[in-house]
Structures are given as structure tokens and as C-alpha cells.
C-alpha positions in Angstrom: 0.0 0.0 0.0 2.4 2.2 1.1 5.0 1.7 -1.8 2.2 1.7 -3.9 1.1 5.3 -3.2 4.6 6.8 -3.4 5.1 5.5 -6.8 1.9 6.8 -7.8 2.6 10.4 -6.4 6.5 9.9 -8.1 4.7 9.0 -11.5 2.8 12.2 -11.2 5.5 14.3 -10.5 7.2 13.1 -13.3 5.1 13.8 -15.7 4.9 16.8 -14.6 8.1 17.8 -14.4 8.8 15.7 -17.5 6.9 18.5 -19.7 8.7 21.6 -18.0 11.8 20.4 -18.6 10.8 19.7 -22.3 9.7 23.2 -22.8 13.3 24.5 -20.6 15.2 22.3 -22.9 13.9 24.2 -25.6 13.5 27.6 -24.3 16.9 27.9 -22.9 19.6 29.8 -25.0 23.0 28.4 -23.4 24.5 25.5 -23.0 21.4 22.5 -23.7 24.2 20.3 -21.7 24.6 22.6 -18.4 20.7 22.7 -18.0 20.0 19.3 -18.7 22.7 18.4 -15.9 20.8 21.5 -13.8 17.3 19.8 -14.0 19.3 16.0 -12.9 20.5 17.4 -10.3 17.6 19.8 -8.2 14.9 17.1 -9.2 17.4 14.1 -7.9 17.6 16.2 -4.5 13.8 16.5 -4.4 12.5 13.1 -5.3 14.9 11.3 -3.1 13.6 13.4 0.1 10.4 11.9 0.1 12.0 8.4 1.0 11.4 6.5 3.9 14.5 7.3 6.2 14.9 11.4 5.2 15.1 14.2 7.5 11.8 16.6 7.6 14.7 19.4 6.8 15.8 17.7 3.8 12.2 17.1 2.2 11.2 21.2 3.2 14.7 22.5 1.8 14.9 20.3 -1.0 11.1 21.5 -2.3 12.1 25.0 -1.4 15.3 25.2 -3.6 13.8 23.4 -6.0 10.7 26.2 -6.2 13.3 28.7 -6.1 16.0 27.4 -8.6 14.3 24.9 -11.3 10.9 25.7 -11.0 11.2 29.4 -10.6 14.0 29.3 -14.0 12.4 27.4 -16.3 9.0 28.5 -15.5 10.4 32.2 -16.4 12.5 31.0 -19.9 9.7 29.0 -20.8 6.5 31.0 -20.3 7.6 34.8 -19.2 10.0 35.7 -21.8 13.3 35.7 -19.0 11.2 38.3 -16.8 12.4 37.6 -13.4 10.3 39.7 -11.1 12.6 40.3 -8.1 15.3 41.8 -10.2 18.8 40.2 -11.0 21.0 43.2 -9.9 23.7 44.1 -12.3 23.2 40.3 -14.2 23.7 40.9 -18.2 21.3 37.9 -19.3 24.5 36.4 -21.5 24.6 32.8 -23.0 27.6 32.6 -20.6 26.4 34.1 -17.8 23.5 31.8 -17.8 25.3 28.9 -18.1 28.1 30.2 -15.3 24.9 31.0 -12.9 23.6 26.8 -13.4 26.7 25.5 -12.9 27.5 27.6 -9.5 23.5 26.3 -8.6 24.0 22.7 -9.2 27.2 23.1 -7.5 25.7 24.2 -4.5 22.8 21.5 -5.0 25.3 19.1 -5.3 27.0 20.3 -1.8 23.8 19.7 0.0 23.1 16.1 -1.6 26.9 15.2 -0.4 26.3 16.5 3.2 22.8 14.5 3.1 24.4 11.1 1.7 27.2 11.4 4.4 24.5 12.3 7.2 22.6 8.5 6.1 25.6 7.3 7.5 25.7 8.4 10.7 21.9 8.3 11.8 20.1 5.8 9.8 20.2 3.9 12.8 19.7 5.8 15.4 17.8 5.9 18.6 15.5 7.6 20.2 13.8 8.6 23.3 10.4 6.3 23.9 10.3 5.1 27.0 7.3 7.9 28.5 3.8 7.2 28.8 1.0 8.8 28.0 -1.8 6.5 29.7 -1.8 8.8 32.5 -2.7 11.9 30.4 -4.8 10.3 28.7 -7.6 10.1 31.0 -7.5 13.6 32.0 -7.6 14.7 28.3 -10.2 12.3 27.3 -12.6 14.1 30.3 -11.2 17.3 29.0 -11.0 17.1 25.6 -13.4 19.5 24.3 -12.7 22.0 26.8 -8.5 22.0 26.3 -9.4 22.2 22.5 -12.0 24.8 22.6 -10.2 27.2 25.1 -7.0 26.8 23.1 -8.7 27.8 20.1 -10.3 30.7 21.6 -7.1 32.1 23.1 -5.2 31.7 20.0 -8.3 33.8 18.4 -7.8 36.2 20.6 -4.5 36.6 21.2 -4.1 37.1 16.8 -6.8 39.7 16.9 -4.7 41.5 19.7 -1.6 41.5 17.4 -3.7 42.2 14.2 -5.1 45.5 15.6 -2.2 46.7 17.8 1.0 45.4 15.4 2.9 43.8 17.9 4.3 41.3 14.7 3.6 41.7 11.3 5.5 41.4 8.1 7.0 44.6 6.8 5.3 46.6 9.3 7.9 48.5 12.0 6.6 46.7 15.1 4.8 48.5 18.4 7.2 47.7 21.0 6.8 46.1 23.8 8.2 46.6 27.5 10.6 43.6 28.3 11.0 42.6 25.0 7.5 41.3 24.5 7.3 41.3 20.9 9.2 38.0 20.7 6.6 36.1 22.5 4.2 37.2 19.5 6.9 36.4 17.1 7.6 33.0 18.9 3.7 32.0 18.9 2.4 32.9 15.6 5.5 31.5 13.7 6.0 28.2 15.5 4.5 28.6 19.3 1.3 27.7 18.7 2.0 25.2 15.5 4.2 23.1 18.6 0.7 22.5 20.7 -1.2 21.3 18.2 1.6 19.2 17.0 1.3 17.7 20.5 -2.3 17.2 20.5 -2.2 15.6 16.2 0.6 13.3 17.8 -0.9 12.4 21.3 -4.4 11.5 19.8 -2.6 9.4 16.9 -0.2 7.4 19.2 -3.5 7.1 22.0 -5.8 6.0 18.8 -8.4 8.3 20.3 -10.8 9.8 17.6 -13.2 12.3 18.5 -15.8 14.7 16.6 -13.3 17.1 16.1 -10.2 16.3 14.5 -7.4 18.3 15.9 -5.0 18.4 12.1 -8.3 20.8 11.0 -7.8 22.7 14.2 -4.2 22.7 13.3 -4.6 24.3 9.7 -6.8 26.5 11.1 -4.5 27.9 13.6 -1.8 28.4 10.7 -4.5 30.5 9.3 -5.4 32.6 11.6 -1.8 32.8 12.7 -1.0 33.8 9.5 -3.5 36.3 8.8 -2.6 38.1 12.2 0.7 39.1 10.9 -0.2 39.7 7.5 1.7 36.8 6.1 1.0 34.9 2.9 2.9 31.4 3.8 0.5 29.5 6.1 1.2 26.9 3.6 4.2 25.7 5.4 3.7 25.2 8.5 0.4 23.8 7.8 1.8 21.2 5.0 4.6 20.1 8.1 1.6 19.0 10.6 0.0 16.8 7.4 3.6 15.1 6.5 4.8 14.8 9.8 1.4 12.7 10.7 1.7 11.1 7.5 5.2 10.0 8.1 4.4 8.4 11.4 2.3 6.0 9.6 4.7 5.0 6.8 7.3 4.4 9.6 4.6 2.3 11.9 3.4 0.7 8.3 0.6 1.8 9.4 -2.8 1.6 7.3 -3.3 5.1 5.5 -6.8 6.3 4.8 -6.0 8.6 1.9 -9.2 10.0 1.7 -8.3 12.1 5.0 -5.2 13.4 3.8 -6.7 14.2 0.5 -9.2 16.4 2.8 -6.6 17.8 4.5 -4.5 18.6 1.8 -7.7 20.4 0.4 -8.4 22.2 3.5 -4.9 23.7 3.3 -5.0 24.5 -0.3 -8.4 26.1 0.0 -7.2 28.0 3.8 -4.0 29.3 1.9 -5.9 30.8 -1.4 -8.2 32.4 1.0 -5.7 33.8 3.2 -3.5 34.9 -0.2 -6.8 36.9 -1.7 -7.7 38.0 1.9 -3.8 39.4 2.7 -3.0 40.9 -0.6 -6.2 43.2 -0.4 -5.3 43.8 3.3 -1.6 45.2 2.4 -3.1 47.1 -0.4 -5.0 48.7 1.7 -2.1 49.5 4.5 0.1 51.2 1.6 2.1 47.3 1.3 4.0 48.4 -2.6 2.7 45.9 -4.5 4.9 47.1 -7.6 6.6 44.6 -8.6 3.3 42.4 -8.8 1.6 45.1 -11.1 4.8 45.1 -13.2 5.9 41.6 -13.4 2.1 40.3 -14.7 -0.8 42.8 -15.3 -4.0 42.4 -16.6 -5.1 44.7 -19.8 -8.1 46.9 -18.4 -11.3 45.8 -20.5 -14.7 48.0 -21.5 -16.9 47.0 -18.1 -19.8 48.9 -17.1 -19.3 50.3 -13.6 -21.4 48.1 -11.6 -20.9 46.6 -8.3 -20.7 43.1 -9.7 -17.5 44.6 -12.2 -15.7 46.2 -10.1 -15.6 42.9 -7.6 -15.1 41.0 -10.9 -11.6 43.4 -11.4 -10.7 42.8 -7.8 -11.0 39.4 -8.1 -8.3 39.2 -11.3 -6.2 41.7 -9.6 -5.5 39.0 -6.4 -6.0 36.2 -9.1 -2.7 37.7 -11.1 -1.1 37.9 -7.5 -1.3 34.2 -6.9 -0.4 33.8 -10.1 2.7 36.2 -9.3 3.6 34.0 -6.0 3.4 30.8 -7.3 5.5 31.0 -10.5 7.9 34.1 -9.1 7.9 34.5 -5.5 10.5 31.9 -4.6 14.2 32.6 -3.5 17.1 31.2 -5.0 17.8 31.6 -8.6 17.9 35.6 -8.9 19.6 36.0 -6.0 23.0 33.6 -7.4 22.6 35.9 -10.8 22.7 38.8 -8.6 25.5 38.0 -6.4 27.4 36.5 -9.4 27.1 39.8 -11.6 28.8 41.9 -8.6 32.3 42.6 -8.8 33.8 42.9 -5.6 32.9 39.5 -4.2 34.6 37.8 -1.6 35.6 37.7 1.9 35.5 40.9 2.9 32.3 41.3 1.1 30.6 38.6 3.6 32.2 40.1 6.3 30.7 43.5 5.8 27.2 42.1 5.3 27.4 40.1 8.8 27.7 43.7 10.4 23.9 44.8 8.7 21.2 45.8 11.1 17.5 47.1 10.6 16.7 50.2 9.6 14.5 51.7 7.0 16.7 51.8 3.6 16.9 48.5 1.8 18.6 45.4 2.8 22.4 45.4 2.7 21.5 42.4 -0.8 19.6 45.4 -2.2 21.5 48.2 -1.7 25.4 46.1 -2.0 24.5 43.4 -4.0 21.7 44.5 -6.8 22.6 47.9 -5.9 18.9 49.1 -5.9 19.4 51.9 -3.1 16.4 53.7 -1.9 15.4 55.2 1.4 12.6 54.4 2.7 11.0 58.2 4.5 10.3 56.7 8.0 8.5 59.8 9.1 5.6 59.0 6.4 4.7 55.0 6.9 5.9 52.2 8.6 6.3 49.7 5.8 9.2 48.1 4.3 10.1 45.5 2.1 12.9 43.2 2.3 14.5 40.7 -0.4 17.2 38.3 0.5 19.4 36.5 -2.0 18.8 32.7 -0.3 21.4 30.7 1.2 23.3 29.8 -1.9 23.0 33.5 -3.0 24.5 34.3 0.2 27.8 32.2 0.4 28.4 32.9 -3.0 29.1 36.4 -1.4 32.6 35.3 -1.2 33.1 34.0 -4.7 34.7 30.9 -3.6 33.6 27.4 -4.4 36.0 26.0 -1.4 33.7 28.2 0.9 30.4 27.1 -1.1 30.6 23.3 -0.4 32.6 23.8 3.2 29.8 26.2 4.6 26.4 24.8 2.9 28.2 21.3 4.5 28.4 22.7 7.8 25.0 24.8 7.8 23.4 21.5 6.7 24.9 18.9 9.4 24.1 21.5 12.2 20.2 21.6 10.7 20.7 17.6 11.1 22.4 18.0 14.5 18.9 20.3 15.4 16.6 18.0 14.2 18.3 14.7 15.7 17.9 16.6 19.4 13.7 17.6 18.3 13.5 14.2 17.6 15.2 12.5 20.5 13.5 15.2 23.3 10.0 15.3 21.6 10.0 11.4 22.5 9.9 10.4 18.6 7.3 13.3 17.9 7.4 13.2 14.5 4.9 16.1 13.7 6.5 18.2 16.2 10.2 17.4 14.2 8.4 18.0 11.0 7.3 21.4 11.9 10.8 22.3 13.6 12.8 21.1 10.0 10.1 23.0 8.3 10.9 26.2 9.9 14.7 25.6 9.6 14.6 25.1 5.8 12.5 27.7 5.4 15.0 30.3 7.1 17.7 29.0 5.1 15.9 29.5 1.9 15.3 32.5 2.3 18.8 33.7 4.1 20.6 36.5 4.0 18.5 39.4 5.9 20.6 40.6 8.9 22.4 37.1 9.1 23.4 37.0 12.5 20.0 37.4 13.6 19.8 34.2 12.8 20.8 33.5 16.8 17.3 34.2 17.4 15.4 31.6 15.8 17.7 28.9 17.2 17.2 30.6 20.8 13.5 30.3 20.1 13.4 27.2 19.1 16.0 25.6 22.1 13.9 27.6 24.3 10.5 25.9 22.8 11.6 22.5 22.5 12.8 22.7 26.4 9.2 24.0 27.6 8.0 21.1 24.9 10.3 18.6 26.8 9.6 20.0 30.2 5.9 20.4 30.1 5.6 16.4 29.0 7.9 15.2 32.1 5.5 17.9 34.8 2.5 16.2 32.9 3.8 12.5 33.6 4.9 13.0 36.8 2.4 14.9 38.0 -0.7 12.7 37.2 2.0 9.5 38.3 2.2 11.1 41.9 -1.6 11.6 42.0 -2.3 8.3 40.9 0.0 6.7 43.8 -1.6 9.2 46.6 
């Protein structure tokens, strides 16, 4: 059953992927050879992450550099004329410079599948942590159930309109601050906080087999959506699609028997949450004063004779969000723009990386806009709070220094310590494999999108040391508490 579904999904990705590298093939001006070797090498990394014994970081990073390098190029030489939306810097859109820029990629692609064959060495048979017991919780949830469920839903209602309407956390948006440095504990629940309880809860009721009118994935989704939403953020998608795999996982590894006809309604309820939380976003930062240039000028619909009737006008509205979906899925990615950028400047190396490690916030463009693409503008902080920021990607970023050596020595140690990261979720979370899912999930997805005030970076693994140990903690107090009650 089990081999027989992933072959079926494989066969449907490769037909898929099949005809787009058909019409790359042909739609690419350089070296046939170099992209052909390009495609091998990105789709290798993404169809091998799906098997059995791979990291959750390795299936969310390989799908994100994949969207951001293969899909994202050949989707743009095939279909949009070699637009790429985010800008390429200083990049000169030669044959040779186009072939340079693929080998560099699949060079860096090819540093990442060595530090992933290497790590199946090391912990394809390791251990972990088991030996805890939920029976004891489980008959104080089960009398609770609805009540721990429905409260927690509430508060996290709450809590998001609180941040919504007071912008204690939102994307782009200078924050409200907070005495004490409060602001983190909005950052820390809407971006993973409150992803990490119901990760609990998915897993608990799965290894417990309890089933109850509510299932708590839905509650789940729904809390990446409102999360979402509260910060004006348009990837709920993510988090979201780590609670499904990570529950989905736990059955291929138990050989469990899948009921795909849940999965294919959660996978629906998370496509169907995410295009409503896209539309509902994109009219929200419109409305802020959110630029939305680069949407407008990247794919924009001709205006057409319509009478000026209520039904029009939300017809109009409707295609204006439609062509910014449109705009995210094909364009939005990192990865592939940010290499051409990096590799069209001309003072790369060393000192070059070094400078950009010393960034810090403030309201021009990013030190990659300003440095790198060398698209300075100042933004006029006495008039709005907004702000945008691009960031070249992880690859992008190391190629700062211009130095293969430093390419495949760095993306080797960034990746093993992402292993090292996940091993310890894993082994504390007592084999929670939803709650390891979500944690590789948000590493890839701050490496993909590296390179904004780098050593910032401390933060996130602050935040999630600090939430795995209240994770860890919280199940131990649980245990022991209900274990001393039981004996008194």
C-alpha cells in the first residue's frame, strides 16, 4: 500500500516535471548540456527526500530550492520571456552568464546532496527517546478534551486579533514595541508557538488512537491560518503542509494503514485555507500602503470595456488578487535571482561577507539590495511604517565570497548542524514526528530564504531551544504529575 502510493505520487511528479523540462530544454539559449545536468541534479535532491529514512529538513529545503531554482527558472524562460520579477542586480542575461549561474546552482545543489548522503551514514540507525507514557494523560484529556481544544482555540483567536489590531508582529510593518521585549513572544507564537501544541495534540491522539468529533489536524490548519493572517503573512502553507507530512510519516514508519481519503481532505483544506488567506492578505496590504509594484509590473492584466457596476468592479478585484497568486506561485521563490545577482557583482569575496554580517535594521533596503543588486532607496520613516525586504537565499548568500571551497565547506556545515537540530527535536519530543516535522520546516524555510541581517539568525535557534525545552519539560511535569496523584 504504502510503496504503492509513493510510486503513484513519483509517476505524477514526473510527468509533470517531465513536460517543463521539455519546454526548458527548448526555451533555454546556453549551454542545452549545463541545464539538462541543472534539471538531474535539483529534481534528484527533491524526489529522493520523500523516501522513507529522510530528514523533515531535507524534504522542506529540497522542495524550497527546487521552487526557487528549477521551477522558478524554467518557468520564467519558458513562459515569461526571461522576466524575473525580483530583479537580478547588475546580471547581463549572457549565454555565458546563464550557463556560469547553473553551474554555480548545481554546484551548491550538489554540496547539499553530499552533506545529506554522508548524514545517512551516521543516523540511519539511530535511537530515540520512547520510553514515557502517555496512559496517564490520557484520562485527564479524554474528560477534558473538548474543553483543552475549545479554550485553546479561543485564546489563540484572541491573542491574533490583539496582534492584528495593535501590530505587535507583522511582516513589513515597524513593530509596536513592547516593554521587556514582548514582541518575541508574538513572534515565537504565531510563527511556531502555537504550530508546537497542536503538533502535541495531532501526535498524542494518533499514538493514544483516540478519535473524537473534532479532529485536531483541522484545528491545526486552522491555527496556521489565523496565525497567518494576524501578521499579515501569505505562507500558512508551510507550517500547515509540516503538521500533514509529519502525521503522514508516522504512519509509513509504523506501516501503518493510510486512509487517503483524510489526507486528501486535509490537503484540500490547506490548499483552499491558503488561497483564502493569499486573496484576503493581498487586499489587506493594499490597503495598508504594502508596494505591491513589482506584482503590477511583473504580470498585469489589460483593463477591458466594463460597465461600472458593483458586480465589475468585484469582478476586477477578483483578477487583480487572481494575477497575484499567479505572481507568488511561478515568481515569488528565492534562489535563482539572487545567485545571478551575487554573481554579476564585482567585488565578491571575503570581505564582502564580512561586511554584510555587520547589517542591522533600519529603513533603507537590505544590505543584498543596496550592496548586491545595488537598488538603493530610502525608505521616509517619518511618512509610513512599511518596508520591504529581499534576501538572496542561502546559496546566494555564500556565493558572497566568490569561492567554491567556501560554497561546499559552509552549505556542508549549515546543513549537518540543521541535522544535528533536528536529531535533538527528535530525541527530546519522544519520537514526535509532527513536532520534528514542523521544527525542519521552519529551519529550511529560514535558510531558503537567508541572508537578511544574518546574524540574527541566533534568534530563531534561541527560540526554538527555548520551545523545545518548555515542549520537553511540560511532558515530564504532565507524567509526573498525574504519576504522583495516581499513587496518593
Amino acid at each position: 500500500m504504502h510503496k504503492k502510493l509513493y510510486f503513484s505520487l513519483l509517476g505524477l511528479f514526473l510527468i509533470f516535471a517531465s513536460i517543463l523540462f521539455s519546454l526548458g530544454v527548448i526555451n533555454y539559449y546556453g549551454n542545452k548540456l549545463i541545464y539538462i545536468i541543472f534539471s538531474i541534479v535539483f529534481n534528484y535532491s527533491l524526489i529522493f527526500s520523500f523516501k522513507k529514512n529522510t530528514n523533515f529538513f531535507d524534504i522542506f529545503f529540497s522542495l524550497l530550492i527546487w521552487l526557487g531554482f528549477w521551477f522558478k527558472f524554467t518557468v520564467q524562460i519558458s513562459f515569461l520571456d526571461y522576466q524575473f520579477p525580483e530583479g537580478a542586480g547588475t546580471f547581463d542575461f549572457n549565454k555565458e552568464s546563464f550557463d556560469d549561474v547553473l553551474i554555480i546552482s548545481s554546484f551548491c545543489c550538489f554540496s547539499y546532496l553530499f552533506a545529506r548522503i554522508l548524514k545517512l551514514q551516521f543516523f540511519k540507525k539511530s535511537e530515540y527517546k520512547k520510553d514515557i507514557s502517555f496512559q496517564n494523560f490520557k484520562f485527564f484529556y479524554l474528560k477534558n478534551r473538548n474543553k483543552i481544544l475549545f479554550s485553546s482555540f479561543i485564546f489563540i483567536i484572541i491573542f491574533c486579533i490583539l496582534n492584528y489590531f495593535a501590530g505587535f508582529y507583522q511582516k513589513g510593518v515597524v513593530q509596536n514595541i513592547l516593554p521587556y521585549k514582548l514582541n518575541y513572544l508574538f513572534n515565537w507564537f504565531l510563527n511556531f508557538g502555537f504550530a508546537s501544541f497542536f503538533s502535541f495534540i495531532i501526535f498524542f491522539e494518533y499514538a493514544n488512537k483516540l478519535r473524537g468529533k473534532i479532529d485536531p489536524m483541522y484545528l491545526g490548519l486552522a491555527e496556521c491560518f489565523v496565525s497567518s493572517f494576524s501578521q499579515l503573512s501569505r505562507g500558512m502553507i508551510f507550517n500547515g503542509l509540516s503538521l500533514i507530512i509529519g502525521l503522514l510519516k508516522i504512519e509509513f514508519v509504523k506501516k501503518s494503514s493510510i486512509d487517503l481519503k483524510k489526507y486528501f481532505f486535509y490537503f484540500i483544506t490547506l490548499v483552499l485555507l491558503f488561497i483564502i488567506s493569499v486573496y484576503s492578505v493581498n487586499i489587506l496590504r493594499g490597503k495598508k500602503g504594502y508596494n505591491m509594484a513589482e506584482v503590477k509590473k511583473f504580470i498585469e492584466i489589460k483593463p477591458r470595456t466594463l460597465e461600472k457596476s458593483k458586480e465589475n468592479l468585484i469582478i476586477k478585484e477578483f483578477s487583480k488578487e487572481t494575477n497575484q497568486i499567479i505572481f507568488l506561485i511561478s515568481g515569488r521563490w528565492v534562489g535563482i535571482e539572487g545567485l545571478m545577482s551575487t554573481y554579476a557583482h564585482s567585488e565578491k569575496g571575503m570581505k564582502l561577507l564580512k561586511e554584510s554580517l555587520q547589517e542591522e535594521f533600519n529603513f533603507s533596503n537590505s544590505f543584498y539590495e543596496n550592496r548586491i543588486k545595488k537598488h538603493l532607496h530610502v525608505y521616509d520613516k517619518n511618512a509610513t511604517k512599511l518596508y520591504t525586504v529581499y534576501t538572496p537565499g542561502l546559496f546566494g548568500y555564500l556565493y558572497y565570497a566568490g569561492s567554491y571551497f567556501f560554497l561546499f565547506i559552509s552549505i556542508f556545515t549549515v546543513v549537518w548542524l540543521c541535522y544535528l537540530i533536528e536529531y535533538l527535536v527528535r530525541r527530546l519530543s519522544y519520537d514526535n514526528l509532527v513536532f520534528s516535522s514542523l521544527i525542519g520546516n521552519i529551519l529550511a524555510y529560514r535558510l531558503a530564504h537567508f541572508g537578511y541581517m544574518p546574524l540574527n539568525s541566533y534568534k530563531l535557534l534561541i527560540a526554538i531551544f527555548a520551545n523545545l525545552l518548555i515542549y520537553h519539560l511540560i511532558i515530564r511535569l504532565i507524567n509526573k504529575d498525574l504519576n504522583e496523584n495516581i499513587r496518593t
